[in-house]
C-alpha positions in Angstrom: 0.0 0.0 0.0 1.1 3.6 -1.2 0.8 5.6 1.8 2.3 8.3 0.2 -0.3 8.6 -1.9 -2.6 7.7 1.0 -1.7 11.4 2.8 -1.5 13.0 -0.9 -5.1 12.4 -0.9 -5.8 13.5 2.4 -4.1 16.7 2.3 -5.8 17.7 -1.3 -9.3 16.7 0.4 -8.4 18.4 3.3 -7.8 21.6 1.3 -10.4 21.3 -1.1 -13.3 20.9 1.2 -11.8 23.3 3.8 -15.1 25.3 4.8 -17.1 21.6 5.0 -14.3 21.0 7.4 -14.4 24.0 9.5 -18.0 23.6 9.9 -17.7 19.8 11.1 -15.0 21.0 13.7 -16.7 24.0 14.7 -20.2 21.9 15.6 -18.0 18.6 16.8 -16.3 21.3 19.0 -19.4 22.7 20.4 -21.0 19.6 20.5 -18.5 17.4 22.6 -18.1 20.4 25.1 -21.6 20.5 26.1 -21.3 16.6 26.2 -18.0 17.7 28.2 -19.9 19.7 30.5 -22.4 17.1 31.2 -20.3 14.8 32.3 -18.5 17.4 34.6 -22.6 18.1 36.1 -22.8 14.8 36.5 -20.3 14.3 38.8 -20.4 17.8 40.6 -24.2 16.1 41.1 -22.5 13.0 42.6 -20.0 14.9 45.0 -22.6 16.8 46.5 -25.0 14.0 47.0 -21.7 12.1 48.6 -21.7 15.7 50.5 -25.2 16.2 51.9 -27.1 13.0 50.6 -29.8 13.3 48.0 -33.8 14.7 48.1 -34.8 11.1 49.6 -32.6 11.5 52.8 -33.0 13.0 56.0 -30.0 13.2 58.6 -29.9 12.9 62.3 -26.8 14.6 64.4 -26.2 12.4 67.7 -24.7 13.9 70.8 -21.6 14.8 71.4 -19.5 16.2 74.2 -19.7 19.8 74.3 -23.2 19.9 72.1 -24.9 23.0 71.7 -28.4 21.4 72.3 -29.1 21.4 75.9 -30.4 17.8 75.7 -27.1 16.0 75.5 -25.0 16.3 78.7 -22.4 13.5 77.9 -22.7 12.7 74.3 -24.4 9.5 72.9 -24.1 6.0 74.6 -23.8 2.7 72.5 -27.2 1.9 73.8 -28.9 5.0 73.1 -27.5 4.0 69.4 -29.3 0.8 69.3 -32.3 2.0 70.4 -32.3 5.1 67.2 -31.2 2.6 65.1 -34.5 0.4 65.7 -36.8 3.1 65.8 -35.6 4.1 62.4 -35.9 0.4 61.1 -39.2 0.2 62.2 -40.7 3.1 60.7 -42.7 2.5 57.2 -41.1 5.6 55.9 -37.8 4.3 56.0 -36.0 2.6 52.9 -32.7 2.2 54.9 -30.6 4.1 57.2 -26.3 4.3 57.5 -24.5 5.6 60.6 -21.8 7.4 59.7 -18.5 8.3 62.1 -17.2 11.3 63.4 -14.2 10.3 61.8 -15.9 9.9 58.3 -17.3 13.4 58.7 -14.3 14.9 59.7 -12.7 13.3 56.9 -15.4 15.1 54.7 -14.7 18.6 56.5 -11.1 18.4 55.5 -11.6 17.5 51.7 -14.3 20.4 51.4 -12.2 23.0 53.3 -9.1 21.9 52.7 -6.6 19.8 54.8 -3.8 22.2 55.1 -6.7 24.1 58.1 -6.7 20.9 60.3 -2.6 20.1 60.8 -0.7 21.6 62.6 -0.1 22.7 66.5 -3.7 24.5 66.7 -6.3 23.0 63.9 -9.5 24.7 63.1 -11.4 21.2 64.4 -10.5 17.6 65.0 -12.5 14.2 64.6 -13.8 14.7 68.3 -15.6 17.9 67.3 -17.5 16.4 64.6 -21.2 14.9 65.4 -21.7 11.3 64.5 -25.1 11.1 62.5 -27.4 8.9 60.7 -28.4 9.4 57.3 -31.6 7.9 56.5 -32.9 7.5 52.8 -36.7 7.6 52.4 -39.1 5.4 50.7 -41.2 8.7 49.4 -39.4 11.7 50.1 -43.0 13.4 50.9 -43.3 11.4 53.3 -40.7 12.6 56.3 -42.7 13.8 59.0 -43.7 10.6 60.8 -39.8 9.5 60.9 -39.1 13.1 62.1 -41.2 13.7 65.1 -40.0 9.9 65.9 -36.4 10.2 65.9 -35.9 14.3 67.1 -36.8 13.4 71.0 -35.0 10.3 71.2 -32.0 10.1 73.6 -28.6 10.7 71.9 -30.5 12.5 69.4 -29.4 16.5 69.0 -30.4 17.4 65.4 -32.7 16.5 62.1 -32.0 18.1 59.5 -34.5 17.5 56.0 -31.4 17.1 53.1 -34.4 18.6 50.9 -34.2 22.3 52.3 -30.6 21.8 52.0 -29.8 20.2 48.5 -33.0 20.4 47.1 -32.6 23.5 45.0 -28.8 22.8 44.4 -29.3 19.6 43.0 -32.5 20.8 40.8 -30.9 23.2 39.2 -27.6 20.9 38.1 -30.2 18.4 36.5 -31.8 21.1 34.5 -28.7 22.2 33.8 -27.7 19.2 32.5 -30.6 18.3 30.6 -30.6 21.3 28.7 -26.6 20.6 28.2 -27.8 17.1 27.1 -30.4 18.0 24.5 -28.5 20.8 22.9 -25.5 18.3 22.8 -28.0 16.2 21.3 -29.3 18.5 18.6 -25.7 19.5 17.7 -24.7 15.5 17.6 -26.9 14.6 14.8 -25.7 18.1 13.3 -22.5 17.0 13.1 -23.3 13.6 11.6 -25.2 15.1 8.7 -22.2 17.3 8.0 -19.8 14.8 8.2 -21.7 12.6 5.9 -22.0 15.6 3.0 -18.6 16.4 3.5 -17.5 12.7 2.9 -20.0 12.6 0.2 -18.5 15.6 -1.6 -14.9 13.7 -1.2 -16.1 10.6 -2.8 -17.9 12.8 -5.4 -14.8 14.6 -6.5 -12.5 11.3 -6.5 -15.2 9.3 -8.2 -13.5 8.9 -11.1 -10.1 7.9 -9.7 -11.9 5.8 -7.5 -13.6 3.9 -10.5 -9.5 3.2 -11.9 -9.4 1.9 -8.9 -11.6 -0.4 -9.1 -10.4 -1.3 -12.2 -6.8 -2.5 -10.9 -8.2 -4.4 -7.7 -7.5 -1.4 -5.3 -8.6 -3.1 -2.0 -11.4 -1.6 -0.1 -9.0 -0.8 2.6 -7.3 1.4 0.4 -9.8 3.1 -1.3 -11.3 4.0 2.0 -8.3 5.1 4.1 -7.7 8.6 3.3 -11.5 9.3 3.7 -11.1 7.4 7.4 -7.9 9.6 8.1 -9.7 12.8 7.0 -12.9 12.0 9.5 -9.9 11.1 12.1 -8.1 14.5 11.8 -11.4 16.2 11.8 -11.9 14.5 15.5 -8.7 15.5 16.8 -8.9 18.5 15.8 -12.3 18.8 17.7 -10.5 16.7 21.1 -8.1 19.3 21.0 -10.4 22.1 20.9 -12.6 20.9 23.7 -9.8 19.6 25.6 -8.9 23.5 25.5 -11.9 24.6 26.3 -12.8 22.2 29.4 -9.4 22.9 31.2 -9.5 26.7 31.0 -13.0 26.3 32.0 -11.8 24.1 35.3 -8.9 26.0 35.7 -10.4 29.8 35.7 -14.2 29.2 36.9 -13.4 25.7 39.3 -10.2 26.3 40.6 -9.4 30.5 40.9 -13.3 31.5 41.8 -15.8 28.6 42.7 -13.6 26.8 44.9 -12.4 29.8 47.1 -15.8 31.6 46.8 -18.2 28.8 47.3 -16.0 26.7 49.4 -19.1 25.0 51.3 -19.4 23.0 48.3 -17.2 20.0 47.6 -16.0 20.7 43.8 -15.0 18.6 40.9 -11.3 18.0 40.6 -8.2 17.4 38.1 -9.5 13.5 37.7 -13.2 14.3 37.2 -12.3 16.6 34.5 -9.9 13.6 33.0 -13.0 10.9 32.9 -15.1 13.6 30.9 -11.9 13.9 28.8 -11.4 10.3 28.2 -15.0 10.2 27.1 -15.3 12.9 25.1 -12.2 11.7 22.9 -13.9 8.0 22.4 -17.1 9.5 21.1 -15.3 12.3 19.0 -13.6 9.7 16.6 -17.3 7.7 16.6 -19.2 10.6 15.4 -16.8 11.3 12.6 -16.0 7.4 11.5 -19.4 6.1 11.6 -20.8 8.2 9.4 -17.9 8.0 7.3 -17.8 4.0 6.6 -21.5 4.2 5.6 -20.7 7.2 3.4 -17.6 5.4 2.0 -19.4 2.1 1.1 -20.7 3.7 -2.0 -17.7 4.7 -3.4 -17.0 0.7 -3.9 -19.9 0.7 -6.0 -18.6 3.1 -8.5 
């Protein structure tokens, strides 16, 4: 196989259909970053679910030494626990319940505010300052009050607090935020297939001719196709690169120099979130260029 004559091709195609291609980048580019985004709501969804819990929860504090709430003198007892824990069991409205450490939540203080405030010889808090608490997940999360008014004057219990009030409205507004991401992503998808389809048709048109000589002297479908594969390829990571761009200024100047310092009660996506929305964006990328392409391309071995 010629590949010099392989990259001739794509080159001349390349420059000959060079608005086609500007316009398949352009809508891959805006396409795949909303997808981008997407995937970034997603897991800023997850994190502040993993945070606060979701709609369906509720959360009880237990006592602990030092509690502002009159109620608890000496913290919680290991028998006091047993008995929340089967009054929560035994409610209708519960779905299931999880008791969760002061050391867990004090190991959920430091990664939302930071570790560097908890070392040293005077830390803002430690473990023993932190609440133990159970976080129970409803069957129907209008249906709270009954488990409420049974948990909030049990011994050992200091505080319910309704996840609703709390990460209601925060997590509402990410999913409509990402559904609107996800439909205009969508829209712009199936944009950028019917582009890369005419642009692929407009190739084969122009090269029907040598394709037919071809043809003629057993080319091999392999070869014939190649430079239109390469062509959709280049058009892709060209796109990648764009969004790749795009994404990382996007967590580097709105994530990392305003959100996090601004709205620091909110535990942000990181470096690796922003990596798995990357590795997905650059699988579908070649996928929407490629498939269209080999259906495209199949006619041109007619010819």
């Amino acid at each position: 196989m010629q590949l010099r004559y392989v990259f001739s091709e794509l080159r001349q195609s390349l420059r000959r259909n060079l608005s086609m291609h500007i316009a398949v980048i352009l809508t891959l580019f805006v396409s795949l970053t909303l997808v981008g985004f997407g995937l970034l709501m997603s897991q800023q969804s997850g994190k502040a679910r993993d945070q606060w819990g979701s709609e369906l929860q509720i959360t009880a504090f237990l006592c602990k030494e030092r509690d502002d709430n009159p109620a608890c003198a000496n913290g919680v007892t290991e028998a006091q626990k047993a008995a929340i824990a089967t009054a929560i069991k035994d409610n209708p409205e519960v779905a299931d319940l999880r008791f969760e450490s002061k050391e867990e939540a004090f190991e959920k203080v430091k990664e939302l505010l930071g570790p560097e405030k908890f070392e040293g010889a005077n830390p803002a808090a430690t473990a023993d300052d932190m609440p133990e608490s159970v976080w129970i997940t409803l069957k129907d999360p209008d249906e709270y009050q009954g488990i409420t008014s049974a948990i909030i004057g049990l011994d050992g219990v200091s505080s319910v607090r309704d996840q609703r009030e709390v990460v209601g409205p925060i997590l509402k507004s990410m999913r409509l935020m990402q559904v609107g991401a996800a439909a205009v992503a969508l829209v712009l998808v199936v944009a950028a297939l019917l582009l890369v389809a005419n642009t692929i048709r407009l190739a084969v048109f122009a090269r029907r001719r040598e394709i037919g000589i071809m043809r003629l002297v057993g080319a091999s479908s392999l070869y014939i196709r190649l430079p239109f594969l390469l062509e959709a390829l280049v058009t892709a990571a060209i796109s990648v690169v764009l969004v790749g761009g795009t994404l990382t200024a996007a967590m580097y100047f709105g994530v990392e120099e305003r959100l996090r310092e601004s709205v620091g009660f909110i535990p942000w996506i990181d470096w690796s979130n922003l990596w798995y929305a990357l590795i997905r964006v650059a699988i579908l990328a070649p996928i929407l260029t490629l498939v269209p392409t080999l259906l495209v391309s199949r006619k041109s071995l007619k010819v």
